[in-house]
C-alpha positions in Angstrom: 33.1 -26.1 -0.3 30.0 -26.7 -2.6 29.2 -23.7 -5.0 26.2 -23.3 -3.0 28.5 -22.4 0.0 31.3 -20.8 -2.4 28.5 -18.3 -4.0 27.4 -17.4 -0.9 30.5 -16.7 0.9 31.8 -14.5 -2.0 28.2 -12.8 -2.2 28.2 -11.7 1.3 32.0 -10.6 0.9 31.4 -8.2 -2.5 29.4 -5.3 -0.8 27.0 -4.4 -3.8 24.9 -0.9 -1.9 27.5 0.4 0.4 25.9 3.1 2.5 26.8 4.5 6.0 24.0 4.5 8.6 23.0 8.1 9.8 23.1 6.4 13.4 21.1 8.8 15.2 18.8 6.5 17.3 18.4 2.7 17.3 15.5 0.7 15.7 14.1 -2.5 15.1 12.6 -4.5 12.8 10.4 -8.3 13.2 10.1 -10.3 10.0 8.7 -13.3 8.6 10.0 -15.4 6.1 8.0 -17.5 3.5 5.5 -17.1 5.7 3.7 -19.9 7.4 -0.1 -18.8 8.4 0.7 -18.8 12.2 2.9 -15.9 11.4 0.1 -13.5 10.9 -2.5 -15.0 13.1 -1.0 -16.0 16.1 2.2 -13.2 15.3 -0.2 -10.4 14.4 -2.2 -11.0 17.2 0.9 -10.7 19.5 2.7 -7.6 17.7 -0.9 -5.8 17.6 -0.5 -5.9 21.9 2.6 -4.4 21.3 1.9 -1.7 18.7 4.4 -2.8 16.4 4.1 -4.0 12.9 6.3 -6.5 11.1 7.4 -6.9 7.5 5.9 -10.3 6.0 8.1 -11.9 3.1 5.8 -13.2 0.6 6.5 -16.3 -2.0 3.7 -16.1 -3.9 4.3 -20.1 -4.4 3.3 -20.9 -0.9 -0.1 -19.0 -1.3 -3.1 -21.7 0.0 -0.5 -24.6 0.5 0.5 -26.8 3.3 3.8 -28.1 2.5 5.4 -30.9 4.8 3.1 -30.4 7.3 2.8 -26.7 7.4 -0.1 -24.8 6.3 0.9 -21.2 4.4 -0.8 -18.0 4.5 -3.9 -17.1 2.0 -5.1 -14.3 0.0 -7.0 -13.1 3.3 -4.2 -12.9 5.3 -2.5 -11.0 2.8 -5.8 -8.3 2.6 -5.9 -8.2 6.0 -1.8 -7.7 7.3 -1.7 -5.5 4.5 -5.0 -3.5 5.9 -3.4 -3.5 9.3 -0.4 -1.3 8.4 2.3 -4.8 8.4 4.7 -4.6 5.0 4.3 -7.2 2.5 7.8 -7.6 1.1 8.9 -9.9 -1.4 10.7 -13.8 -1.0 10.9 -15.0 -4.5 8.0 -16.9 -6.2 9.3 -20.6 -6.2 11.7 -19.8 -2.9 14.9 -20.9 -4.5 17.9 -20.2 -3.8 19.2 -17.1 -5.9 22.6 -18.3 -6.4 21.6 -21.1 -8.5 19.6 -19.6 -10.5 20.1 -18.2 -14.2 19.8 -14.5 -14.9 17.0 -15.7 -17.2 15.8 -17.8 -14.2 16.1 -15.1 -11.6 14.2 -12.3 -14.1 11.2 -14.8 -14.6 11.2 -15.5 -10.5 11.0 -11.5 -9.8 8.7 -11.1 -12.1 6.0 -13.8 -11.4 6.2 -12.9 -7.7 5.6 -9.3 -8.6 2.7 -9.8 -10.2 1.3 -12.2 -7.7 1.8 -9.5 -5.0 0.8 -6.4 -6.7 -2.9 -6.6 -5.9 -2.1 -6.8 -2.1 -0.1 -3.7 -2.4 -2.6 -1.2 -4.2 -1.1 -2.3 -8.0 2.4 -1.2 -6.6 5.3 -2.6 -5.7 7.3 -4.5 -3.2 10.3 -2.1 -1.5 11.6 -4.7 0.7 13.6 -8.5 -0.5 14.9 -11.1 1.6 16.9 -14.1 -0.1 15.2 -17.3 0.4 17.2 -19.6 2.9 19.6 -16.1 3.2 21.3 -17.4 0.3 22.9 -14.6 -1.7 25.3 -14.0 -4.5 27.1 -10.9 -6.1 24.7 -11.6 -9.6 21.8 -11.6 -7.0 22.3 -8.7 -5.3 23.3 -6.7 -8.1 19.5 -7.8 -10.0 17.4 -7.4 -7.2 19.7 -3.8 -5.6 17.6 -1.8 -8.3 14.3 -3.2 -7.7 14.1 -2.1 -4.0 15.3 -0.2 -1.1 16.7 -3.2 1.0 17.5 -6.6 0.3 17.9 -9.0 3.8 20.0 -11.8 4.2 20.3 -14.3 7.3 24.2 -13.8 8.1 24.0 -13.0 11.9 24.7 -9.1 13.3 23.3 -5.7 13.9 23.4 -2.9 10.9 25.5 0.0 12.7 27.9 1.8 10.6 28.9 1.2 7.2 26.6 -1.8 5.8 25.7 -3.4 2.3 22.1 -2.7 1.7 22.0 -5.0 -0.7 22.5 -8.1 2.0 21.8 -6.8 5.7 22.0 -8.7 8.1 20.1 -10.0 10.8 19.4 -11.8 13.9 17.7 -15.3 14.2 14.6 -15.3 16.4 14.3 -19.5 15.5 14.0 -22.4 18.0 17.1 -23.9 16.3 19.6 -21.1 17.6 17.7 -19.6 20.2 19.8 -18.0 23.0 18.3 -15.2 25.6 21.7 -13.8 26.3 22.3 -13.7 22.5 19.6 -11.6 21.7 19.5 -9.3 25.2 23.2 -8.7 24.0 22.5 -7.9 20.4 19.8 -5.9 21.6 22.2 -4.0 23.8 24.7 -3.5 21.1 21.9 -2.1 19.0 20.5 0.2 21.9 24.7 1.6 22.7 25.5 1.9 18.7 22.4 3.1 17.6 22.0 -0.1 15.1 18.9 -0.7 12.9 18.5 -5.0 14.6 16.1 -7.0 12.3 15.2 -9.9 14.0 13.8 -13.1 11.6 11.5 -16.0 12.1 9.1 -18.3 10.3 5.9 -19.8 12.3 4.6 -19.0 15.6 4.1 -21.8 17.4 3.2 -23.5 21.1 5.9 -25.8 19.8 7.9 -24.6 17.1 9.6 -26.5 14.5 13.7 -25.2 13.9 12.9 -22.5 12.1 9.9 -21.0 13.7 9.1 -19.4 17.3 7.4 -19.7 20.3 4.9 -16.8 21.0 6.6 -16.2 24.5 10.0 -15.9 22.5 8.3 -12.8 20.1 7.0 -11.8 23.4 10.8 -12.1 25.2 11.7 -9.9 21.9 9.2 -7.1 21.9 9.5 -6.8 25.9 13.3 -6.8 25.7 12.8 -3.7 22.4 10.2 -2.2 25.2 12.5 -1.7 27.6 15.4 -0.8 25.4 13.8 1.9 24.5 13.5 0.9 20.2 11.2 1.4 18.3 9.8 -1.7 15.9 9.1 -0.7 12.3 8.6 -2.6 9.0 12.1 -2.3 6.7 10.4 0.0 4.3 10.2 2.5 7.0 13.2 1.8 9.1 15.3 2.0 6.1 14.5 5.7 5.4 14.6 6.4 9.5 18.3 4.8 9.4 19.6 6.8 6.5 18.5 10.1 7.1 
């Protein structure tokens, strides 16, 4: 097992925020990692027919680029998600993976990506993380569990009972591991237990790459939510619905 692997493993194992879940209704949450510029204006576009708003994970690296072929969010997109009512939450500046990092290294990574994002979010800051490539270790969570009120990793499963809100987890909404039945069952599971079910993607695309999504597969999500009767919220909100 690499150290990579080993860290991670251990760091999803050591819960760092225990909390039980109030569990008195369901709820969802649709986020974007990194996030490619299809994300907002195609995924906007959908979630806006929908009434629902998403939380946007930012690395402030990314800003203006187009990196292997994919072309990253701007400054405008930021105003304008931001201006819509979305959540801008935080990814890490240089998207590395948190287990291999220093504690120097890690500070200097917070930092620079708080600063990038601060203008977008009225000189404040960030209340939501998610661990670039879901990679997360005990040192990790324990830096970043001050700093906000949720921290999300990529391990799959619904957040019903006792969780760690330092690492929650999540369900894949990625062409790589797409499965209907998967989600309409994690959906159900969420609906009967009254879970908080945070669903994760990159792109929106006509033909997605692995780790983005189809629009018709958002759409399969947000009809499925529809009918289930749960609501979709960003995780700064759903996080104060699900413990109170």
């Amino acid at each position: 097992m690499s150290l990579l692997r080993l860290n991670r493993f251990i760091g999803r194992m050591v819960k760092v925020r225990p909390v039980r879940l109030a569990g008195r209704r369901p709820v969802a949450s649709i986020t974007f990692d990194d996030f490619p510029k299809s994300a907002w204006e195609i995924g906007g576009r959908v979630l806006k027919d929908y009434g629902a708003r998403a939380t946007y994970y930012t690395a402030g690296s990314f800003c203006g680029r187009t990196v292997e072929g994919t072309v990253f969010y701007d400054t405008g997109d930021l105003t304008a998600l931001a201006a819509a009512g979305h959540e801008i939450g935080c990814h890490g500046f240089g998207h590395r993976p948190t287990p291999l990092l220093s504690p120097q290294d890690l500070a200097e990574d917070a930092a620079r990506n708080e600063e990038f994002l601060k203008p977008f979010l009225g000189g404040g800051k960030a209340q939501s993380y998610a661990f670039p490539y879901g990679a997360a270790s005990v040192h990790a969570k324990k830096f970043h569990a001050p700093r906000y009120s949720n921290l999300r990793g990529s391990h799959h499963g619904i957040n019903s009972g006792r969780v760690d809100l330092a690492q929650l987890q999540a369900v894949s909404m990625e062409a790589r591991c797409w499965n209907e039945a998967v989600i309409n069952r994690a959906i159900r599971y969420a609906q009967h237990n009254h879970g908080w079910i945070v669903f994760y993607t990159h792109g929106i695309s006509d033909t997605p790459g692995p780790y983005g999504a189809s629009e018709a597969m958002l759409r399969h999500v947000l009809d499925s939510l529809s009918a289930a009767r749960i609501p979709v919220m960003p995780m700064r909100e759903a996080v104060d619905l699900v413990l109170n």
